[in-house]
Backbone bond lengths (Angstrom), bond angles and torsions (degrees), N, CA, C in turn:
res aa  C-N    CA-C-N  psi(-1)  N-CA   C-N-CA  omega(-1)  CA-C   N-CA-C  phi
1 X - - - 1.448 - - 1.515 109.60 -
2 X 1.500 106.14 148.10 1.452 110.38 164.23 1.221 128.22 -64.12
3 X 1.700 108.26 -163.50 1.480 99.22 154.01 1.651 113.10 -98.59
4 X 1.336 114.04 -15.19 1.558 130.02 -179.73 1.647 90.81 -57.03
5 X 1.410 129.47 -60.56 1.379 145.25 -168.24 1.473 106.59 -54.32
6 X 1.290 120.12 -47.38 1.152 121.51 -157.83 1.690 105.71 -93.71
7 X 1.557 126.11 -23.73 1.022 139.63 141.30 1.439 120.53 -31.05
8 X 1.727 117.02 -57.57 1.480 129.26 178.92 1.411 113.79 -54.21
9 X 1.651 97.65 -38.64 1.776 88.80 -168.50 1.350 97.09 -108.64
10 X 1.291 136.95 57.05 1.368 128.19 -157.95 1.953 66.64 -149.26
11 X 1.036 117.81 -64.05 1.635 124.69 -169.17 1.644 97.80 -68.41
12 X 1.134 141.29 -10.67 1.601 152.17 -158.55 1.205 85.83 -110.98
13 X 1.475 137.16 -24.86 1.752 112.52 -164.08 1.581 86.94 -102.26
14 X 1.490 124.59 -30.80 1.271 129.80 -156.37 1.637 108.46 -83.20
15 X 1.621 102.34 1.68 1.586 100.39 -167.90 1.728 81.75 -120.94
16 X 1.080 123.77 -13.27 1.339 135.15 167.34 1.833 111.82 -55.13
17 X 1.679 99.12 -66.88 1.811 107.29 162.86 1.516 100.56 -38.16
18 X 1.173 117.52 -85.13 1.294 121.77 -172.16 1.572 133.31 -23.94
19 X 1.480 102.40 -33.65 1.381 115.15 -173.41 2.057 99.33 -85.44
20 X 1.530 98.45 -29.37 1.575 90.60 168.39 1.231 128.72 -78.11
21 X 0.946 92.29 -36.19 2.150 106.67 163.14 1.522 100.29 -58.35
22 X 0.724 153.87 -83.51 1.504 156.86 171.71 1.868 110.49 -21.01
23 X 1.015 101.01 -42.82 1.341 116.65 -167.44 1.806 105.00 -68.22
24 X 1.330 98.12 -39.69 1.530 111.73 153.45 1.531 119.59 -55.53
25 X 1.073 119.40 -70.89 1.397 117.36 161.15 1.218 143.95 -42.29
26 X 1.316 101.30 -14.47 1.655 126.72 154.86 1.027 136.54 -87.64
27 X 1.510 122.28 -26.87 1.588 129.63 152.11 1.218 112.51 -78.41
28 X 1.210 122.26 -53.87 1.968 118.21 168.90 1.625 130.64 -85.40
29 X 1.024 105.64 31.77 1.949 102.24 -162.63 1.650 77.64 -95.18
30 X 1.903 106.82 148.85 1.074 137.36 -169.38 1.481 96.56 -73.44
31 X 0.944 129.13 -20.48 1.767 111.54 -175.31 1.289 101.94 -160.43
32 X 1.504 84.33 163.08 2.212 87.72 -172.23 1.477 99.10 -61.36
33 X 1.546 139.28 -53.34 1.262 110.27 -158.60 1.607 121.12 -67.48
34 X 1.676 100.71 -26.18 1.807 98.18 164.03 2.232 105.30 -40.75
35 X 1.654 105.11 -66.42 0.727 103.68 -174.76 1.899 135.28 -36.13
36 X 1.528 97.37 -30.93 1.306 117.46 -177.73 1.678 121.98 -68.56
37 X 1.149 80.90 -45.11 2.168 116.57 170.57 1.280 80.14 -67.45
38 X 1.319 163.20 -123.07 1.314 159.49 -111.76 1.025 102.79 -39.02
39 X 1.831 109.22 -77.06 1.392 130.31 -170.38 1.867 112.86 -57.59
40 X 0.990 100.85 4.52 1.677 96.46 -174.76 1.833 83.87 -107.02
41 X 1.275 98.19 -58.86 1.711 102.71 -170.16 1.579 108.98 -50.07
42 X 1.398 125.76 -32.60 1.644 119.84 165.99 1.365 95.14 -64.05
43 X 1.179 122.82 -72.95 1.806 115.21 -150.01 1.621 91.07 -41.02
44 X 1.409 118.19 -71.71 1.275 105.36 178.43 1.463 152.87 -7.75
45 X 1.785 95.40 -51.61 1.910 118.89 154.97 0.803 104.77 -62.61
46 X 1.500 144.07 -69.72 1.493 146.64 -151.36 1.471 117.09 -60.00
47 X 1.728 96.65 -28.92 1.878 111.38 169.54 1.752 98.51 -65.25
48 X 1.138 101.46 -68.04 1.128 125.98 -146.84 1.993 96.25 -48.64
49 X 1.339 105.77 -46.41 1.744 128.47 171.96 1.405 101.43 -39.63
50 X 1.374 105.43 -70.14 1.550 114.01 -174.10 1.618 115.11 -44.58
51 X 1.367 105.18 -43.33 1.330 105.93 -167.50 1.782 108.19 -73.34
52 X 1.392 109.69 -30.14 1.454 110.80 176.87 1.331 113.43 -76.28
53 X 1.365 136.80 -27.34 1.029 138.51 -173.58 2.013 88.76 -81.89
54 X 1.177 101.91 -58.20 1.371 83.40 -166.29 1.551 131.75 -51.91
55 X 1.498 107.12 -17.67 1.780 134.33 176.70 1.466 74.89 -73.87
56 X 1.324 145.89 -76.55 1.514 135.99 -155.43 2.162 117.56 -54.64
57 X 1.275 83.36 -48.72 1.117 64.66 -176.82 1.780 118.29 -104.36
58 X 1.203 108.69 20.61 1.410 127.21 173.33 1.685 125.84 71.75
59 X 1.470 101.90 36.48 1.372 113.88 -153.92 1.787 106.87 -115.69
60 X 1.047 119.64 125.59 1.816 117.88 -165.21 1.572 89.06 -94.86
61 X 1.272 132.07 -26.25 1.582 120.22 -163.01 1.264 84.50 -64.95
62 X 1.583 133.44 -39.95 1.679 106.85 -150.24 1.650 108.05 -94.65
63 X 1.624 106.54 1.86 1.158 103.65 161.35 1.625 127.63 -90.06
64 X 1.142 105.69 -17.13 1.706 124.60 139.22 1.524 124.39 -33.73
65 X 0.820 98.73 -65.69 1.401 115.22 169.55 1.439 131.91 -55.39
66 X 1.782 98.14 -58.73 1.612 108.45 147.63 1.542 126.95 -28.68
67 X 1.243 96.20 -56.01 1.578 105.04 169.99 1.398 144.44 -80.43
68 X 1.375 109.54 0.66 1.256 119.44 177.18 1.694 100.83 -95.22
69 X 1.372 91.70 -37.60 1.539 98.67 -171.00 1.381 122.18 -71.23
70 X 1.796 119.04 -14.19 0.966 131.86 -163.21 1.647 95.40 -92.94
71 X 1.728 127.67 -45.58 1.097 135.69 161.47 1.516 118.38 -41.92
72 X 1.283 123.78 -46.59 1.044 120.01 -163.07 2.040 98.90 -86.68
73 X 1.379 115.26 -33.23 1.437 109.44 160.04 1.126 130.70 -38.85
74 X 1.408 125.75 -41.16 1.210 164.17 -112.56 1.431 91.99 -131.09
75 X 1.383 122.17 -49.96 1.717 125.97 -169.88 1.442 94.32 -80.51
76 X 1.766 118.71 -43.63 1.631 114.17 -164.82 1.423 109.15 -81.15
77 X 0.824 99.64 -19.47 1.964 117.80 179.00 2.167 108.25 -57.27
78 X 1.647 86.15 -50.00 1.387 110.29 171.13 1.551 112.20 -57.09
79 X 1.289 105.07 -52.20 1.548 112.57 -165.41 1.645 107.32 -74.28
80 X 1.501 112.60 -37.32 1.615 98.48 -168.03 1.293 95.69 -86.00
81 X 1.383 137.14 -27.56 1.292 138.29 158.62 1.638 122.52 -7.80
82 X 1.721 86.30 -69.02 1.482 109.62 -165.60 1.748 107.70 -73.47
83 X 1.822 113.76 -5.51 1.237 97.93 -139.90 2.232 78.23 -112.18
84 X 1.428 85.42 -9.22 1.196 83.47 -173.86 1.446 119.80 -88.84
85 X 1.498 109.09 -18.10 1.552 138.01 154.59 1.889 110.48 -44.57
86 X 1.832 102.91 -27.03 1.762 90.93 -144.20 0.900 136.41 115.79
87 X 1.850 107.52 -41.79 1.595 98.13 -163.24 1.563 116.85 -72.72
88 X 1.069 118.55 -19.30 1.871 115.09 165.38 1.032 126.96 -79.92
């Protein structure tokens, strides 16, 4: 490994903390939209993971993946949004 590499997964473990800290904030946050903001802000890391790991280990499927997953966050993000508005 490089130092570029070792940088990637050095920022991949640290978005890792983050996603457990959050994860807290997702079982206890005072109101659903805190709750919503959590759960959007993990999917977010977990994209964001994929994509560094995949620059690490030189692999496009998992940036594939990254991206489907980031869309589909992105669609449910939309939906509980809207649902928490009413509009469904």
């Amino acid at each position: 490994m490089n130092l570029s590499q070792y940088l990637f997964v050095g920022t991949a473990w640290l978005m890792a903390v983050l996603i457990v800290a959050l994860v807290g904030r997702l079982i206890a946050g005072p109101t659903t939209p805190d709750r919503l903001i959590a759960l959007d802000t993990v999917n977010t890391l977990v994209s964001g993971i994929m994509l560094l790991l995949g620059a690490v280990y030189d692999s496009v499927v998992m940036v594939d993946v990254a991206i489907v997953y980031m869309a589909l966050s992105f669609v449910s993000t939309l939906y509980f949004a809207r649902h928490l508005e009413g509009g469904l």
